[in-house]
C-alpha positions in Angstrom: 3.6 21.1 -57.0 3.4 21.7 -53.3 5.8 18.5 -52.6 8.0 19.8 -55.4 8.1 23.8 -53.7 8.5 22.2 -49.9 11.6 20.1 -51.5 13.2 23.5 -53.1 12.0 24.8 -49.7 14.6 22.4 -47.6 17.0 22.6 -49.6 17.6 26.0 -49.8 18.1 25.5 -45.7 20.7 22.7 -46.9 23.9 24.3 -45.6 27.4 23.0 -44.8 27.7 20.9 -42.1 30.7 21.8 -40.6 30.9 25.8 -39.7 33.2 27.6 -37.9 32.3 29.7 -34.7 31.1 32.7 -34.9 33.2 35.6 -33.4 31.5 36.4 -30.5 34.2 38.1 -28.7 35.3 41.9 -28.4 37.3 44.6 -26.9 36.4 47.9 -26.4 38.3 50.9 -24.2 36.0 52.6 -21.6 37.0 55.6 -19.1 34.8 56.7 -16.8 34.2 59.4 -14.1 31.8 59.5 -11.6 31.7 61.1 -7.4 32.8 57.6 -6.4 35.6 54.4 -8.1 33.0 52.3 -7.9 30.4 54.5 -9.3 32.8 55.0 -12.4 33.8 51.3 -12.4 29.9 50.3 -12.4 29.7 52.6 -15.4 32.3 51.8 -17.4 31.5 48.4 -17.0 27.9 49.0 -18.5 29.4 50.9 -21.0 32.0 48.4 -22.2 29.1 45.4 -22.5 27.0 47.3 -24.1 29.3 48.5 -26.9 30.7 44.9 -27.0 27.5 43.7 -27.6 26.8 45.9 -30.4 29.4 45.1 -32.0 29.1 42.2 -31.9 25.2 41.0 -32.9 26.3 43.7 -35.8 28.3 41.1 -37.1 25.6 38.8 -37.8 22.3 40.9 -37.9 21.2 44.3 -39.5 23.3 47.4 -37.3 20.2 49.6 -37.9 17.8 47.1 -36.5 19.6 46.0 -33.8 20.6 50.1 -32.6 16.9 50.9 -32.9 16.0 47.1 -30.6 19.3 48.2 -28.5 17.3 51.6 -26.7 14.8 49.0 -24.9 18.0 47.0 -23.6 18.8 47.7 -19.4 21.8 46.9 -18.7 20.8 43.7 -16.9 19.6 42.6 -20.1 23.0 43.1 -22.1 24.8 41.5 -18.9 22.3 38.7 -19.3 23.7 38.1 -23.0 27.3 38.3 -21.7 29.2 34.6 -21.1 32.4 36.0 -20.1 34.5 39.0 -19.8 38.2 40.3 -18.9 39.7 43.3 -18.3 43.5 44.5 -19.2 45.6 47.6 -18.4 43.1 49.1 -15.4 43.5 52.6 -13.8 41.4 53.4 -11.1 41.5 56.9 -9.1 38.8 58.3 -6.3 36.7 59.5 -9.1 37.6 57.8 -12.4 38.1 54.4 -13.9 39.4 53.3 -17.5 40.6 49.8 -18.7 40.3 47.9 -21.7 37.3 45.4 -21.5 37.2 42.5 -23.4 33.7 40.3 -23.5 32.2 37.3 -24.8 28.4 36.5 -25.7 26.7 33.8 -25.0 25.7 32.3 -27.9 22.4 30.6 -26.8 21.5 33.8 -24.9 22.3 35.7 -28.0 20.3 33.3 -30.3 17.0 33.3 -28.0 17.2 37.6 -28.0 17.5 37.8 -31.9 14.6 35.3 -32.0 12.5 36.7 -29.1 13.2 39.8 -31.4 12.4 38.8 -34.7 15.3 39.9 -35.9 16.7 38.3 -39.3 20.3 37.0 -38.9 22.6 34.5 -39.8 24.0 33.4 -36.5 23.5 29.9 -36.7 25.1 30.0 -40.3 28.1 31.9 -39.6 31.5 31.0 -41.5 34.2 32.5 -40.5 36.4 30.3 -42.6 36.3 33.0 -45.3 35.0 36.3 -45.7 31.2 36.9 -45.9 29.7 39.7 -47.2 25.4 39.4 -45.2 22.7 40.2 -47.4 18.9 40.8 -46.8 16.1 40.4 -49.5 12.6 42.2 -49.6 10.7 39.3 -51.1 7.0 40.2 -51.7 6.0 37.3 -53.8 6.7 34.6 -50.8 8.3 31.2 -51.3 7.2 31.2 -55.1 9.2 34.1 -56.1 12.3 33.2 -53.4 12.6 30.0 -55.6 12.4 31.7 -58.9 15.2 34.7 -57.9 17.6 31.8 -57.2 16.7 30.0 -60.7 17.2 32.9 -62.2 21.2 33.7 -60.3 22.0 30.4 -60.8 21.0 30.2 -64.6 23.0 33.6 -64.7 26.4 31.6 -63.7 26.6 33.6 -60.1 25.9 30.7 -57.6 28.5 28.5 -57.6 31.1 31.4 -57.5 29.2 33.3 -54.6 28.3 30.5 -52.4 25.1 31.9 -51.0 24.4 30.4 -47.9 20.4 30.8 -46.9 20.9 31.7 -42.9 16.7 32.3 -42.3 13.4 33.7 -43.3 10.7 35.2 -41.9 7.9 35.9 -44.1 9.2 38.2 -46.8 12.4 38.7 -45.2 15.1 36.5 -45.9 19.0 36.8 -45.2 22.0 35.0 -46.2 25.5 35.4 -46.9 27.7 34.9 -50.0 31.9 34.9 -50.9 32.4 39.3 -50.3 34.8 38.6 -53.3 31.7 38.0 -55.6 29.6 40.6 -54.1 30.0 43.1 -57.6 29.5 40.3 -59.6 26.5 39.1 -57.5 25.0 42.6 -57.3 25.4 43.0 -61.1 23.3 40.0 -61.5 20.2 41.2 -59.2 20.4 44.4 -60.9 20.2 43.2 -64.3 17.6 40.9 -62.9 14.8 44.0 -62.2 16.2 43.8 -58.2 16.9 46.9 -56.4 20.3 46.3 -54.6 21.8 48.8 -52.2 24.8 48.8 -49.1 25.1 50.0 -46.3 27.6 49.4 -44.0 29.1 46.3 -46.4 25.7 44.8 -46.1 23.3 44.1 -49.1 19.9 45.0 -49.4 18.1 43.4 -52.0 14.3 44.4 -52.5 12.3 45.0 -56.1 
């Protein structure tokens, strides 16, 4: 039986090989006053990356969690996280500065917070060759009942159509993505399965 569960176990990590990149890139537009330009300019600056970064681990990770993690960042820390950045259509005065700042994470930086963190994610499963709708179970019963939820969709006709893609777990928590074209039909399912399912902010919550 264990041999049997460890083999469900893989393959439920069994993903595509091929992936897209994940969007790691945004734009944000910052103005910013201050007694000096290069106060304003520092403060802008920290202001852009951190609202880049927001955006963007929001992609791949649960916006609540990561604003509540988020208050204990410095700004050396977000910079830290940032591989490059550009700025576009700058206005500077003795007191003020505004631009459009546009960022990119580093990915590996990126990967080592959210792990450092514990925070569930599915950066190193992200697809952008199609929309993705995340999704984050409560599982109390452990590995056991993990396997037997996904018996249970897939016996209900609502795998192959959703395409749920496992991206990690950590103890009871486990998150994944599936096809946001099937997320109704996939919802429906957990529901008339005894699961709890709620969203918030286009993300699933799945608990019983």
């Amino acid at each position: 039986m264990k041999k049997l569960l460890f083999a469900v176990f893989c393959s439920l990590f069994a993903v595509s090989a091929v992936y897209a990149a994940p969007n790691l890139t945004d734009t944000v537009s910052v103005e910013q006053t201050a007694d000096t330009a290069f106060a304003a300019k520092t403060a802008a600056m920290n202001s852009a990356r951190r609202q880049i970064w927001g955006n963007v681990v929001s992609r791949y990770a649960d916006a609540n969690m990561v604003s509540t993690l988020s208050a204990n960042l410095t700004d050396s820390d977000v910079l830290n996280m940032v591989g490059s950045t550009s700025i576009a259509n700058e206005k500077t005065s003795a007191t003020s500065y505004a631009a459009d700042v546009t960022a990119t994470l580093d990915r590996d930086a990126l990967a080592k917070w959210l792990r450092d963190n514990n925070v569930p994610n599915y950066l190193s499963a992200a697809d952008d060759s199609g929309a993705r709708t995340q999704v984050f179970f409560d599982v109390a019963g452990g590995l056991r009942a993990w396997v037997s939820l996904n018996q249970s969709l897939r016996s209900a006709g609502v795998m192959d159509d959703a395409n749920m893609k496992l991206a990690s777990i950590w103890g009871r928590n486990v998150s994944a993505t599936i096809n946001t074209g099937q997320k109704g039909a996939f919802a429906a399912s957990l529901r008339n399965l005894g699961w709890n399912v709620s969203e918030q902010n286009g993300i699933l919550r799945v608990k019983k």
